[in-house]
N, C-alpha and C positions, 0 to 999 in steps of 0.2 A: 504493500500500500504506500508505503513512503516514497520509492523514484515516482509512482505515478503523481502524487500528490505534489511532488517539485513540480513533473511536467508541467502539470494545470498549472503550479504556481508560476514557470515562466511564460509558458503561453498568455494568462493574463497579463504577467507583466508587459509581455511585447505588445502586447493589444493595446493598453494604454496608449501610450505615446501616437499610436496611430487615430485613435481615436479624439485627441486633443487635436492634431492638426487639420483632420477635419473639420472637427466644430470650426477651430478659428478659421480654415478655408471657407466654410457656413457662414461665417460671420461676416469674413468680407464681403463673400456673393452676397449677402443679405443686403451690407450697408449700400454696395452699389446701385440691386434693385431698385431701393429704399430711393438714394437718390436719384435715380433712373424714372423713379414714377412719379418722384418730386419734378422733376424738369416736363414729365409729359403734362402733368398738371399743369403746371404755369400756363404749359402750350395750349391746352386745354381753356383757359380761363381766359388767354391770349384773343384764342379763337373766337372764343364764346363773346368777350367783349367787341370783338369785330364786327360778328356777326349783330348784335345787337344794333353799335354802330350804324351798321349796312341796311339794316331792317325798313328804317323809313325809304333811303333811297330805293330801292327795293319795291315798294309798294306803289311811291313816285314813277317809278319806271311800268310799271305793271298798269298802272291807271293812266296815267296822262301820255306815256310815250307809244306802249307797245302797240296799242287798237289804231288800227290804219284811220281810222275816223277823225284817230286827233289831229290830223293834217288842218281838220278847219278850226279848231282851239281859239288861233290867232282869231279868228275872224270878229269873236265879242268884243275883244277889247278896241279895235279897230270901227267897231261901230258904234261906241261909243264918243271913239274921238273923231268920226266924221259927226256924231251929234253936235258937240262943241265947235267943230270947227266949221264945216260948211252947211250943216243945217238941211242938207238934203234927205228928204223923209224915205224917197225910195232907196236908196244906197242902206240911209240904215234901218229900215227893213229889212233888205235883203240882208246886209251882211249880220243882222241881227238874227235871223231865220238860222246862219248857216253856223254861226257860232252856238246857238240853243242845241242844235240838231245832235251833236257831238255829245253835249253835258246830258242830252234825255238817252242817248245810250248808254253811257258809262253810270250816269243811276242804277237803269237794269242791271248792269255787270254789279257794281255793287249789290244792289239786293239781291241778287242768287248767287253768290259768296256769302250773303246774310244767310240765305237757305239751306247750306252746307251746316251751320249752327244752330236754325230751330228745329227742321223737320218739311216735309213735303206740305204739310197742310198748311202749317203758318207761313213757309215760305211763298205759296202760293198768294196767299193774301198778302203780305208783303208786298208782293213784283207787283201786284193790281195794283197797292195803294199809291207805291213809291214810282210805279210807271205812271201813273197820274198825275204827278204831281204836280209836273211843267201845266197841264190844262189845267189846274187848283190853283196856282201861283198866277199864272193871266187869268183868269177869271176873277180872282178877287182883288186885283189891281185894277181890272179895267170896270169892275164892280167900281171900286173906290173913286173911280173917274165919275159914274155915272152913264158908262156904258154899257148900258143893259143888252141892248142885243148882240153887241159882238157878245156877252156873255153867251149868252141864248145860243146863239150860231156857235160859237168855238166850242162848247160844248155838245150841241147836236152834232156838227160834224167830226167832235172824237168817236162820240156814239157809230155814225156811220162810216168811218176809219175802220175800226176798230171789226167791225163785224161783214163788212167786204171787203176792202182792201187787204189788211192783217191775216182775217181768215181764210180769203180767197187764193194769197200769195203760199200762204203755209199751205192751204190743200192741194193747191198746184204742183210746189215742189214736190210736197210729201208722196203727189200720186205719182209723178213722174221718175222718182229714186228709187220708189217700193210697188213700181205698174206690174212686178210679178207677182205680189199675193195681196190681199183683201185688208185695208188700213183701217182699222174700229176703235171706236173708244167709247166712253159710258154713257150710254144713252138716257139712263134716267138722270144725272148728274145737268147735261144739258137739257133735257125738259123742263130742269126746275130753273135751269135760267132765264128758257126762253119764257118758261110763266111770269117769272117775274118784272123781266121786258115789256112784256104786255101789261103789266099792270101800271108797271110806267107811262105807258105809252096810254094808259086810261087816264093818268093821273096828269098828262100833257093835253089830253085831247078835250076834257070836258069844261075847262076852261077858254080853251081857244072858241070851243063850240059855242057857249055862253054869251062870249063876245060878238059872232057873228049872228047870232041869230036873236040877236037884243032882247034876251029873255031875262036880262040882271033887274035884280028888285033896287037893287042902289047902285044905276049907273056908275063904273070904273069903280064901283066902291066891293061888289058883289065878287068881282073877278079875282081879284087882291087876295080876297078872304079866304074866297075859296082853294087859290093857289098857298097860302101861308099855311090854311089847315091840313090840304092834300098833302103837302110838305112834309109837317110833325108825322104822316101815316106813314109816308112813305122810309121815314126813318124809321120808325119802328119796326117795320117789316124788313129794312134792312139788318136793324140789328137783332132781329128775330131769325133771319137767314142766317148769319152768320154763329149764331147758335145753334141751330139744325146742323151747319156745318163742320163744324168744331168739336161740339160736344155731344147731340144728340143723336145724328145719325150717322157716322164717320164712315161704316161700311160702303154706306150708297154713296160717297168719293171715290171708294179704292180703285184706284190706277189698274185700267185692264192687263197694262204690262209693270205691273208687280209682281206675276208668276209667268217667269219663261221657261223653257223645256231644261232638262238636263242636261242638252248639248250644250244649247246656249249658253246655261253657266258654265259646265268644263270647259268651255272656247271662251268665251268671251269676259270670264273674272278677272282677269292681272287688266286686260284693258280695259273692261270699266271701271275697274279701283284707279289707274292712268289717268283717264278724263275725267272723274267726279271729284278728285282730289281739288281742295280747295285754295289756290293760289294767295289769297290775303287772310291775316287774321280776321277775328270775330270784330275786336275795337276797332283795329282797322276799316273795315267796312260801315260799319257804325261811322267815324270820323268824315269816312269820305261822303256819308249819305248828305251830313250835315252841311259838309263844302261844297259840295259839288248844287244844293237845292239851294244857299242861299245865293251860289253866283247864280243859278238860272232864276231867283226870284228879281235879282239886278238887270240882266239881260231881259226878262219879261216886262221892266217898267217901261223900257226907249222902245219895246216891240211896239208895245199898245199905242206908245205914246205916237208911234212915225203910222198907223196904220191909215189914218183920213188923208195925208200928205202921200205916202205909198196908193192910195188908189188912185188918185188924179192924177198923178205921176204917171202910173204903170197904165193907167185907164183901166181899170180892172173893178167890176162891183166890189163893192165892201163884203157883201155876203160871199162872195167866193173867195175874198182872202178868208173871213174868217170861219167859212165849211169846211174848205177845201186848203187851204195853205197852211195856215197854222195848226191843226191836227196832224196832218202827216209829220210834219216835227216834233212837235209832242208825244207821235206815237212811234216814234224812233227804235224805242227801247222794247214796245213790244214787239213792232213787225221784228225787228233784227231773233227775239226772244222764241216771237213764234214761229217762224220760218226754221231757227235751226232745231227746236222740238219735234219738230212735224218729219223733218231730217232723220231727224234719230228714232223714226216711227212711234212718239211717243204724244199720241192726241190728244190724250186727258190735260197734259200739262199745256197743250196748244191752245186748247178749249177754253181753261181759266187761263190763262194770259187772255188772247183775246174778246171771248164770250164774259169772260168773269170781267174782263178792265171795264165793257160795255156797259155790265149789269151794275157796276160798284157809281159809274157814272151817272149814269138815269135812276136811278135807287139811293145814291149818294151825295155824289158831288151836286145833282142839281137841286136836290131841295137843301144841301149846307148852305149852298150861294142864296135861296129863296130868303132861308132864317137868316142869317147873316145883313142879309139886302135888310130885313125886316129893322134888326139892331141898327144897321145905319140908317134906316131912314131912306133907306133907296126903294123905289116901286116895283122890283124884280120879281117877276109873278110866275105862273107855267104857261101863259100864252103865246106859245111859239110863232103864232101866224097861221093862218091855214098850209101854204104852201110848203113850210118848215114840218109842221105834224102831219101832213100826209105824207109825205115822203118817210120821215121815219115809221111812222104807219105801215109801209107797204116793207119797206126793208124790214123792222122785224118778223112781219107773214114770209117773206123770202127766205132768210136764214131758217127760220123754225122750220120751214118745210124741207131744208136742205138737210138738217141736224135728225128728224125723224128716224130714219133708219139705222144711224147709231155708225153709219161706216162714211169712208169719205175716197172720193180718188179724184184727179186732175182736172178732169170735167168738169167736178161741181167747183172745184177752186178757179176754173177759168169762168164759168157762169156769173160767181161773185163777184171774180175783177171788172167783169165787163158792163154787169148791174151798178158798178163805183163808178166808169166810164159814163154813164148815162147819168148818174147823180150831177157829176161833176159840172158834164156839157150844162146839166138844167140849170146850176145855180151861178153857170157863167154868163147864161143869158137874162137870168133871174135878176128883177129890180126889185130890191127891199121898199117899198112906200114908204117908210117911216123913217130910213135914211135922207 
């Protein structure tokens, strides 16, 4: 037992030593790691602080530079200083037109980067509200003036924007990218729009009718009343909608293409995670909604203000500048919005863009401007004219008939444009009397 018990006792010993200079060879590889992940951090922190740095240009670059649109940017501020300097009304109209055009796009783009952060459903009301906005901002300017029927008209002709031209263009392309299979989307979803249009369209018409058929108990007194009280209805059915929408019946929204086949997903995942990925932060977008709507509520004042000077000028009725010219600007952000949904075979989201910006308009914005007119003191009533309420009369029986079947293809988005064709011609030949 005793050589054995040396043995062990030298082999331990010899182990020692080797075992020390490991640790301390441990020790060093440790310290260096140690400092090693000290310097990655810095670089890290380095980075991090860059990035931060970078973060606004970044967002700058993303909004004002990247969208080929912003080429016309320049053009507000320039129409501005033709206001001061030479006073020519038609110059800053137009350049006023061309500089708006831009900011009601980039709205859009903001608010559906806002949509990336609520959800599909508040998103969508969102794009309607904040796509609106440009028509909400001259409306209540030119309200402030006491120009009640560009109100009237700029707002009727978003209306009819909105639900031929917008819809028309989206159906067109949509049929034309996807003419080999069957494009649908929720047909009860739009039936409750087109009801509610029509009830607009009751809430426009029975005052007008009043007026012409001199049946008021209190001459110009009757008309008033009855548009201020249609008004308060009309809001509350709005915000009675919007309740159905939201909260009570969520399913009768659900997006037809919220469930695509198995292939689609195994193919088509990494690239739709690619494109829905959201380019600007949440405040981000928030910041820009704020910027971007007070300089178009700036540019909406010199619009309103050059548009009696822009008609003599251009020789052009008032009423077609404000059906027909200023709507397609303000509705910038949709067309551009529904045209590429409709792309993406994605109708339902086409449908509230355009059918929903229409219905949020006639349901919303025109009785806020009524109440609103009420507080100032202004006589803004729902008596569009006859020739203003017929025409949206018939365009909403056109669209609804068009929406019935619940499908859509090229045809009927060429039908649409060409029924905006025929709006257009009437209200360029069309003399407003009360102009």
């Amino acid at each position: 037992m005793g050589p054995v018990e040396e043995k062990i006792d030298l082999e331990s010993d010899e182990e020692v030593p080797l075992s020390s200079s490991q640790a301390t060879s441990k020790m060093h590889t440790f310290d260096f790691e140690a400092s090693h992940i000290g310097s990655r951090a810095k670089l890290s922190n380095s980075y991090f602080s860059k990035k931060i740095c970078l973060r606004p240009l970044r967002s700058i670059y993303i909004v004002l530079i990247k969208a080929k649109i912003n080429i016309l940017l320049p053009f507000g501020p320039l129409a501005i200083m033709l206001h001061y300097l030479t006073g020519k009304h038609g110059w800053v109209f137009f350049f006023s037109l061309l500089g708006i055009a831009p900011l009601a796009e980039r709205l859009g783009y903001a608010t559906e980067q806002l949509t990336f952060y609520t959800g599909p459903t508040v998103g969508g009301l969102l794009n309607a509200t904040f796509g609106n906005a440009t028509e909400m901002i001259i409306s209540l300017y030119a309200l402030k003036n006491g120009m009640i029927r560009v109100v009237q008209q700029s707002l009727l002709g978003s209306i009819l924007s909105n639900m031929l031209l917008v819809l028309g263009c989206a159906f067109f392309t949509g049929g034309i990218i996807h003419h080999q299979k069957l494009q649908q989307f929720n047909k009860a979803a739009a039936m409750v729009n087109s009801g509610l249009l029509l009830m607009a369209v009751m809430g426009i018409l029975l005052p007008a009718v009043l007026h012409f058929t001199h049946t008021e108990v209190h001459s110009g007194k009757s008309e008033l009343a009855l548009s201020r009280f249609s008004s308060c209805i009309m809001l509350v059915a709005y915000a009675s909608y919007l309740f159905f929408q939201l909260r009570s019946q969520q399913n009768l929204y659900g997006s037809m293409d919220e469930g695509p086949s198995e292939e689609e997903r195994n193919i088509g995942t990494e690239d739709s995670d690619d494109e829905e990925a959201p380019e600007i932060t949440q405040w981000e977008a928030i910041g820009w909604l704020a910027v971007l709507t007070l300089w178009v509520s700036v540019l909406s004042g010199y619009l309103v203000d050059a548009i009696g000077g822009a008609s003599d000028s251009l020789n052009m009725p008032v009423s077609f500048i404000s059906v027909i010219l200023l709507p397609i600007v303000g509705n910038a952000a949709e067309h551009a919005s529904a045209i590429m949904f409709a792309m993406k075979n994605k109708l339902d989201i086409t449908l509230g863009v355009a059918i929903g910006s229409s219905t949020q308009i006639s349901m919303f914005v025109i009785p806020f401007c009524v109440v609103v007119g009420w507080f100032m003191d202004k006589p803004m009533d729902l008596n569009f004219k006859l020739f203003e309420t017929a025409t949206l009369f018939i365009t909403v029986l056109v669209v609804a008939f068009m929406l019935q079947e619940g499908t859509s293809n090229y045809f009927k988005g060429l039908m649409l444009i060409l029924s905006y064709l025929i709006v257009a011609a009437s209200f360029f030949v069309h003399v407003d009397p009360s102009n």
